[in-house]
N, C-alpha and C positions, 0 to 999 in steps of 0.2 A: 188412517181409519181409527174410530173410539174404540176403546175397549167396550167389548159385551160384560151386558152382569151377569155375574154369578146367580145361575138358578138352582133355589132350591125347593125341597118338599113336592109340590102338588105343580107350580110350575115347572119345577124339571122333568117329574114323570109325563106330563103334556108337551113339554118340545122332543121327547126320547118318542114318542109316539106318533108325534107330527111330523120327525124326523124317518120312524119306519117307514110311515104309509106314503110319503114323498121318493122316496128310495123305492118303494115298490114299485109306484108310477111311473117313476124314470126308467127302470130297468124292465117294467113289460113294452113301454114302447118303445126303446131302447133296442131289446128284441124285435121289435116289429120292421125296425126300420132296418133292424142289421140281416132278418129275411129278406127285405127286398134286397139289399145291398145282394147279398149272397146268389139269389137270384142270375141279378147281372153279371155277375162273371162266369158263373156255371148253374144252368137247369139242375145240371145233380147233383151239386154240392149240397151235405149235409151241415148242421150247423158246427159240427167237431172241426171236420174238414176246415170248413168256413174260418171258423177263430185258428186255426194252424195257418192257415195261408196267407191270415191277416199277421202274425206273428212272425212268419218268415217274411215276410214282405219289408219286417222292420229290421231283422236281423238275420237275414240270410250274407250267405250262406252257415247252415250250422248240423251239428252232429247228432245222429237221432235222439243219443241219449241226455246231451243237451236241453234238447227240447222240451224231450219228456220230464225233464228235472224241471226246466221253468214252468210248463203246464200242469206240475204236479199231477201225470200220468205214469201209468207203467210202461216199460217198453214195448210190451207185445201192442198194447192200445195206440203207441206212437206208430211203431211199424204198421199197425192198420190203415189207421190217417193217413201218412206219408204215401202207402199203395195207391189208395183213392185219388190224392193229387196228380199221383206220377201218371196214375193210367188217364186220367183226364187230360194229361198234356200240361199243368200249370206245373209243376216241377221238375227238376232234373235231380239224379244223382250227379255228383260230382267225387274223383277220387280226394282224399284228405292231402292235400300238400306236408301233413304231419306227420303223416303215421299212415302207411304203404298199407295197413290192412283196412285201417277205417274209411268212410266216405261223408261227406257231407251232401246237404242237399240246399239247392238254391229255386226260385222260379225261372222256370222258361222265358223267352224273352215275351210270347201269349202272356205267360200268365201275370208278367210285371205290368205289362200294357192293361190287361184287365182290373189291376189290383191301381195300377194311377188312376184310372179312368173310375173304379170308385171311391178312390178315396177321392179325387176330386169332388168328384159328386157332393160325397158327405160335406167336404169342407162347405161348397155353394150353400148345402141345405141350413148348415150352423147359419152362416150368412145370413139366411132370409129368415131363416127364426130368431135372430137376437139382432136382427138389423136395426132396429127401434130401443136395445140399448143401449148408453153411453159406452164406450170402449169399456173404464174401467170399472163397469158391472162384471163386462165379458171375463176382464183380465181377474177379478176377484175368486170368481165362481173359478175359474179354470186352477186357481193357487188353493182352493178351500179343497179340490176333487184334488188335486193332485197330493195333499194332506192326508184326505180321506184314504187315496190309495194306499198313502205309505202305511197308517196304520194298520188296514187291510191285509197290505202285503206280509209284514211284520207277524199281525194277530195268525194267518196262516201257516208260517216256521213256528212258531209256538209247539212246546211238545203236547199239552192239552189245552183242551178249551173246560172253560165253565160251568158247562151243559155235561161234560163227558165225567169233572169230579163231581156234579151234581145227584150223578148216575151213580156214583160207586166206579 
């Protein structure tokens, strides 16, 4: 792949800006489609719930406070979540094989079943919307977000942001 040029001045504020509103795009329908996902495995999963059970699903079984540390919530906010799943039936506690007071939590064998049956789904959907292009369009975009994430991930451990010394 060529190198990109270097943008400056008046074309860089226009890709930084064409780069928002493309992000925006993505991520309201994005949500849309992660409603309906959400949907099909539970009428009353909320969307909290919903991204918890998508997360455990990738790395269960794990420990509340775990969790709460990668979702960057508080505990009492995880123990919420976690109630909702459990009383819906898509999660179990499990005792910690670690540590005799702690417990982890894993999906029910329901809730794996619902949670393959949409990630299927989604995979199918990727399928039929990028089926028209070359592999490695797919394979690019997927190494550019996966980029995107790290810095993401990274700019959030940050002890502030730019907005917050902007502020005082």
């Amino acid at each position: 792949m060529a190198e990109a040029p270097v943008l400056t001045g008046a074309g860089k504020d226009e890709a930084y800006h064409a780069l928002e509103h493309e992000l925006g795009v993505l991520l309201r329908r994005a949500r849309a489609l992660s409603t309906g996902m959400m949907r099909e495995v539970h009428p009353d999963l909320d969307p909290g719930a919903y991204g918890l059970l998508v997360g455990l699903h990738g790395c269960a079984p794990a420990r509340p406070s775990d969790l709460a540390e990668y979702f960057g919530v508080g505990k009492a906010t995880m123990s919420r979540q976690l109630k909702v799943l459990e009383g819906l039936g898509l999660i179990e506690r499990r005792p910690d094989p670690d540590d005799r007071r702690a417990h982890r939590f894993d999906l029910t064998t329901e809730g794996r079943c619902r949670m393959d049956a949409v990630s299927a789904a989604r995979q199918q959907r990727f399928h039929q919307l990028l089926a028209a292009w070359p592999q490695e369009d797919v394979r690019v975009l997927a190494t550019m977000l996966s980029r995107f994430n790290v810095l993401t991930e990274n700019a959030a451990k940050a002890p502030r942001s730019r907005a917050a010394d902007a502020c005082g």
